[in-house]
N, C-alpha and C positions, 0 to 999 in steps of 0.2 A: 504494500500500500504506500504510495506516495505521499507525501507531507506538502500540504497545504500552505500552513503560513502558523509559524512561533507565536505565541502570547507569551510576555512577558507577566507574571503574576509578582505584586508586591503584599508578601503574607501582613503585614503590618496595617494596610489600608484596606486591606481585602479591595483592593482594585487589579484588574487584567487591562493589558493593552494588545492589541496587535502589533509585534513588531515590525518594524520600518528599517531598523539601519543595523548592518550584519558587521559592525566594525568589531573586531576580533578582541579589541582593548577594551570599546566599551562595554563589550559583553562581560568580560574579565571583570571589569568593576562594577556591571550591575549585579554578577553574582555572587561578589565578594562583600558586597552591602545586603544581601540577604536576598536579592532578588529571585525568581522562580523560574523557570522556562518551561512552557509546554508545549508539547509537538501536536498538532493536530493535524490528522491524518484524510485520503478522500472520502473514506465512511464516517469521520465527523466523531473518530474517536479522539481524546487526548489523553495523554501521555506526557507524565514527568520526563525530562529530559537533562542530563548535565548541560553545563554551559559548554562547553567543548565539545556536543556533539551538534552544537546550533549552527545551520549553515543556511544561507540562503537558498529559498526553497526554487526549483526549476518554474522560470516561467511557462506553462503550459496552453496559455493564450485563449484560460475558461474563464468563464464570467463564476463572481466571486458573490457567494451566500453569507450576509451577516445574519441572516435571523432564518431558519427555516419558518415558513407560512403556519403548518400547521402547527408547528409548539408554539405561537403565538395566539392563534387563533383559539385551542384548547385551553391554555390560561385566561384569555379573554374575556370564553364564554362562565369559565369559573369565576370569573369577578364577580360578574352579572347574577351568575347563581345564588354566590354570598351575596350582592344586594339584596337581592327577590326575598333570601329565607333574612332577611334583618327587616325588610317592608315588611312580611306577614309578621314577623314576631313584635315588630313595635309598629305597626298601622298610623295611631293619631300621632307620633312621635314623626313616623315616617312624612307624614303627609302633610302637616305643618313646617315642619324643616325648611328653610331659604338655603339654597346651596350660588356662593360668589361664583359663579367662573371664572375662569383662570383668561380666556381669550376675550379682546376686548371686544369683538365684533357680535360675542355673545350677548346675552337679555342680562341686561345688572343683574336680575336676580332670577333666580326656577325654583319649583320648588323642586322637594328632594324625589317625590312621584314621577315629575316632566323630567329632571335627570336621567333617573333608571329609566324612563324609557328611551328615550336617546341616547343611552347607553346598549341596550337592549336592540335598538335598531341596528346601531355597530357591528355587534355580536351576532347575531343570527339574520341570517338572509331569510326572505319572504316566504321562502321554501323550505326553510329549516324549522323544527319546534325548538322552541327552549325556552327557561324562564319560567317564572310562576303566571305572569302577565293577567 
């Protein structure tokens, strides 16, 4: 299995990066400062890796996946689902709630019902079931 492209893991921040720059020194010292390295492979496994076996990976001229669709979409509809079961479990809580938006082009205010459902419209297509709704 070919190797895709290095992350760089900093166990301290718990942050990952995709690596970018294969300089052999800098490598040296981001691994000497506790840095991680892991190989991620074409079936989307990763793998701890020493820093000396980190090379730059063969350009292969495929187009490059940050997020597979469906583990996004799965989590998604799980938001939604915890929405749905906190609506039925707190209804007048639910349904009085003002929720800000974050985007300005949104309504000043919705309430926490008109959320979940455009949240819910997101998540499941016309054709799909989900949700308490």
């Amino acid at each position: 299995m070919a190797i895709l492209y290095y992350l760089a893991h900093d166990p301290i921040s718990n942050s990952e990066a995709v690596l970018t720059e294969y300089d052999a020194e800098l490598i040296k010292r981001a691994d000497e400062s506790g840095i991680v390295f892991i190989a991620v492979d074409d079936q989307g496994t990763r793998s701890i890796v020493p820093a000396s076996d980190v090379r730059e990976p063969e350009n292969r001229d495929e187009h490059f996946t940050f997020v597979q669709p469906l583990y996004v979409d799965d989590r998604f509809k799980a938001v939604v689902d915890v929405f749905d079961a906190l609506a039925a479990s707190v209804p007048a809580v639910a349904s009085n709630a003002d929720v800000q938006p974050v985007s300005s082009k949104a309504r000043s205010a919705m309430s926490f019902s008109e959320a979940l459902e455009a949240l819910r419209k997101l998540a499941y297509l016309d054709s799909e079931e989900g949700g308490a709704q």
